[in-house]
Each structure stands twice: as C-alpha cells, then as structure tokens.
C-alpha positions, 0 to 999 in steps of 0.5 A: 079163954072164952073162943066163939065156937066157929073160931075153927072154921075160920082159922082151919086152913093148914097153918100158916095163913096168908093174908093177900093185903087187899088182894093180889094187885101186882099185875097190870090192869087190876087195883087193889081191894076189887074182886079181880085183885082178890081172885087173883089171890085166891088163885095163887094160894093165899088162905085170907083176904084182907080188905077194909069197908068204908061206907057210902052217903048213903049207908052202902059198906064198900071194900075200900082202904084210904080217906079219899079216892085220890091215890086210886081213882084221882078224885079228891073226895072221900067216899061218904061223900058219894051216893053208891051208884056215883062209886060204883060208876067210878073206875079206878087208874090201875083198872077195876071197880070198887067192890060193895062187901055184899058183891064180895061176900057174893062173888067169892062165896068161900073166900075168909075175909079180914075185914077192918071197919075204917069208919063208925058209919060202917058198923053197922050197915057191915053187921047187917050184910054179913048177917043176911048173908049168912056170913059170920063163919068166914069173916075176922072182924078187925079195926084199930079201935077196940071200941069199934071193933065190940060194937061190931060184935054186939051186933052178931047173933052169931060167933064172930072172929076178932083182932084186938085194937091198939089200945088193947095191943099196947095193954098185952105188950105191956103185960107181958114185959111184965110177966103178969100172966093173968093181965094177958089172960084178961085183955086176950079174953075177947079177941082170937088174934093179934094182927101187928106190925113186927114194931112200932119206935122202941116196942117190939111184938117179935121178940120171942118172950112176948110171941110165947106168952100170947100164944100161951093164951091161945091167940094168933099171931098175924104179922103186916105188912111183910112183903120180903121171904126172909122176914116171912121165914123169920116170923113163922120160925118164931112162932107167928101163925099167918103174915099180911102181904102185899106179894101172895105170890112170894109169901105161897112160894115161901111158905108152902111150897117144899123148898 
C-alpha cells in the first residue's frame, strides 16, 4: 500500500489513540472545539484532537462543527454567513471563542489535529494555512466525502494523513463480506485509517472478520463516538487502534492507566 512517509509521526504515540471528540468540554465554562477545550484534553492524556473547519464570508477556516451557531452560541446563522471579526467577537453559552485553525495550529503547536473539512468552501483556505505553518506532519485530514477529502491532498506538497469518506468505507465493508482481498487492497490504497462508527442499521464495522481484513492492508481502525469503558475495552480487544470520545477522561483512565 502506498503510505506517505510521515505517516509515523502522525500515529507514533503508544497505541492506542485517544481522540478528544472537539476537546474535552466537561467542565463548566468551556465549549467544545475552542482551545481551553482542547487543552483540557491534552492535559488529561489524550494523543489527538479531533475538530471540524468550517469556513468564514470570508474565506477564514475555523474549528467549528454544526451548520449553524444556534445549539453553541444561540444565533440562528451559519458561519459563511459572517465576516471573521463578527465570529471571533462572538461568545459561545458554555463560555469560550471559536478558534480560527491558524490559532489552533499556533497555540497548541505539538498537538496532532483530526480535522474534517465540513464544507467545500474550506478546502482550500484549510491547505493553505496548515502549508504555511509548516503543519502536514500533525494533521489527519478527514471528511465524509472522498472527493473532498482528495482535493484537500492534491493540494499538499507534502505527505499528509487521511481517513477514507463513506462511499469508500461502504466499498471496504463491501469487499471484505466478500473476502476479495485485492478490492480491499485497491480502495485502502489511498487513505491510512478508517474513522467509524461500530455500526450503521444492519452493517457492522466491529465484527472481528472485517477488523482482520483492514487491518491486514495496513489501516487504523479509529472507532466514534464511544464515551462508555466497557465499549472502550471491547473495541481495543478487538483489534481497534484508537477511539473518539467525548470523555478523554474515562477513555486515559481505561486505556492507559495499569488497571
């Protein structure tokens, strides 16, 4: 399979990963996706942060997860409705700001991002900051579209991190019911892990046959959104490399530290 060379950087914490589902917003007074939330995260233990980038009027990428600032800051408008200075200005009910990715980059500069580009419009303002910064060794970049995802990538002149899409996950699932070896091979080809859920209706991504077979092409298996030790425990026994989680602090308490 063909890895960009820096993929070790990325992924060299110990196994497994924690991913602090946009940061650690338990207590009170900070917002999920802002960098007290984040740094939060890091403190208790966690190896990732996972964040979304939405996109400003005018063209600022942003850590920021919903279509509207409704549920976080209750205004009833979408983002690329508003200048960068009118988001910034903004403060969110559980306390906090809405980060720009730049001051994220900035301020947490040996944190690894999980970043998933929500809109088309943040493609490419996204590439060209974690450019500048000198940035591609410490970022995944993820969405759920594939065809997003590879335009974000044709961007980089450097080796970058990726998760594959939906479409592409369906197509590994798919594949490996089927026990055609070279069709998993073909679709894992240009992505580094797989970030699911356990489930979706009547599919299954934890069954111990289809963990086996991604992880015989080489792919990390990161599992969302698990918040309870049990389901944590479960999935690393099976095979998974990291979880997403809203409860960093459970996820260090049950995964790293000596029971």
């Amino acid at each position: 399979m063909d890895e960009p060379q820096e993929q070790e950087g990325y992924f060299s914490p110990a196994l497994p990963r924690i991913f602090a589902h946009r940061g650690f917003a338990m207590a009170q007074g900070v917002a999920e996706n802002t960098i007290p939330a984040f740094r939060a995260a890091l403190e208790l233990g966690a190896t990732h942060l996972e964040s979304d980038i939405q996109v400003t009027k005018d063209g600022v990428p942003v850590l920021f997860h919903d279509d509207d600032l409704l549920r976080v800051a209750g205004l009833p408008r979408k983002i690329d409705e508003l200048l960068i200075d009118e988001v910034l200005d903004l403060v969110l009910i559980d306390g906090g700001n809405i980060p720009t990715l730049r001051e994220a980059l900035t301020a947490l500069p040996e944190a690894r991002f999980n970043l998933d580009l929500k809109v088309w419009g943040a493609v490419v303002p996204a590439v060209e900051v974690i450019r500048e910064l000198g940035a591609e060794n410490r970022v995944l970049v993820s969405s759920f579209s594939d065809r997003r995802r590879a335009k974000a990538l044709r961007l980089f002149n450097r080796p970058v991190m990726s998760s594959a899409g939906s479409l592409r996950v369906l197509g590994l699932w798919f594949a490996a019911s089927l026990r055609i070896a070279w069709l998993i091979r073909l679709l894992a080809r240009p992505v580094q892990a797989l970030q699911i859920p356990t489930g979706k209706g009547p599919i299954r991504f934890d069954s111990p046959a289809f963990i086996r077979q991604i992880k015989a092409v080489g792919l990390e298996l990161h599992y969302w959104t698990i918040n309870e030790a049990d389901e944590m425990r479960r999935l690393i026994s099976l095979g998974a490399d990291g979880i997403v989680t809203d409860r960093t602090d459970i996820a260090v308490k049950t995964l790293r530290m000596p029971s």
